[in-house]
C-alpha positions in Angstrom: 212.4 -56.3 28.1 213.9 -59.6 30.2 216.6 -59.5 31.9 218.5 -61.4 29.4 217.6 -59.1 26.7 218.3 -56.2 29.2 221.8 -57.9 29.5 222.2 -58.3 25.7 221.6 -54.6 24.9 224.2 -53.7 27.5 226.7 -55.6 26.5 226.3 -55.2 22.3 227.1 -51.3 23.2 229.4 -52.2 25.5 230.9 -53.8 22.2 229.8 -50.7 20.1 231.2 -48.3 22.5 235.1 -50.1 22.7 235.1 -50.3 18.3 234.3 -46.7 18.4 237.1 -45.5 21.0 239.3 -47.7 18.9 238.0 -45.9 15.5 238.4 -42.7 17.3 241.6 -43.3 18.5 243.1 -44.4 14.9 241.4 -41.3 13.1 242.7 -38.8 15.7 246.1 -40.0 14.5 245.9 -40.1 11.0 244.7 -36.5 11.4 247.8 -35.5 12.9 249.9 -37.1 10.3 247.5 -35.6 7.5 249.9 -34.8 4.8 248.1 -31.5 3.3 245.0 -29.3 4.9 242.5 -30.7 2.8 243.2 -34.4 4.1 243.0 -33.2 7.5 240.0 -31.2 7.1 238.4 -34.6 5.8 239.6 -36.8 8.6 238.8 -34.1 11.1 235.0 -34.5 9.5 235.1 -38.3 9.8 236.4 -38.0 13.5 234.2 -35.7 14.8 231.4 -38.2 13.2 232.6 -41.3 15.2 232.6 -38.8 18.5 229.1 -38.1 17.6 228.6 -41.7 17.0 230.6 -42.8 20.2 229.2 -40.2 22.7 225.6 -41.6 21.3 226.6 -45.1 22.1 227.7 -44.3 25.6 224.7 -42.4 26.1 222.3 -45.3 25.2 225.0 -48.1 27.0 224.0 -45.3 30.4 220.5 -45.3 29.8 220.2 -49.3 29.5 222.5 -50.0 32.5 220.2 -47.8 34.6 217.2 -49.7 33.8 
């Protein structure tokens, strides 16, 4: 890759990487306001999907930085 597309990557998962904090951040909440278990149990999936998600994108963002 250039250096320009090297710079690109970087910064469209810095981009990825700040949306998911923010999505993880919002579901985190609504799971503690979850009005009955099964609601919870549901947001707690979604959430620990965006972590997956976000540690994923932080991992790539590490790798391309390094390069």
């Amino acid at each position: 890759m250039t250096v320009d597309a090297d710079t690109n990557e970087a910064e469209q998962l810095r981009g990825a990487c700040d949306v998911l904090e923010i999505l993880r951040e919002e579901f985190a909440q609504w799971t503690d306001e979850g009005q009955d278990e099964s609601q919870r149990e549901a947001l707690e999936s979604v959430l620990a999907h965006i972590e997956s998600m976000e540690d994923e994108y932080r991992r790539r963002l590490a790798t391309a930085e390094a390069e």
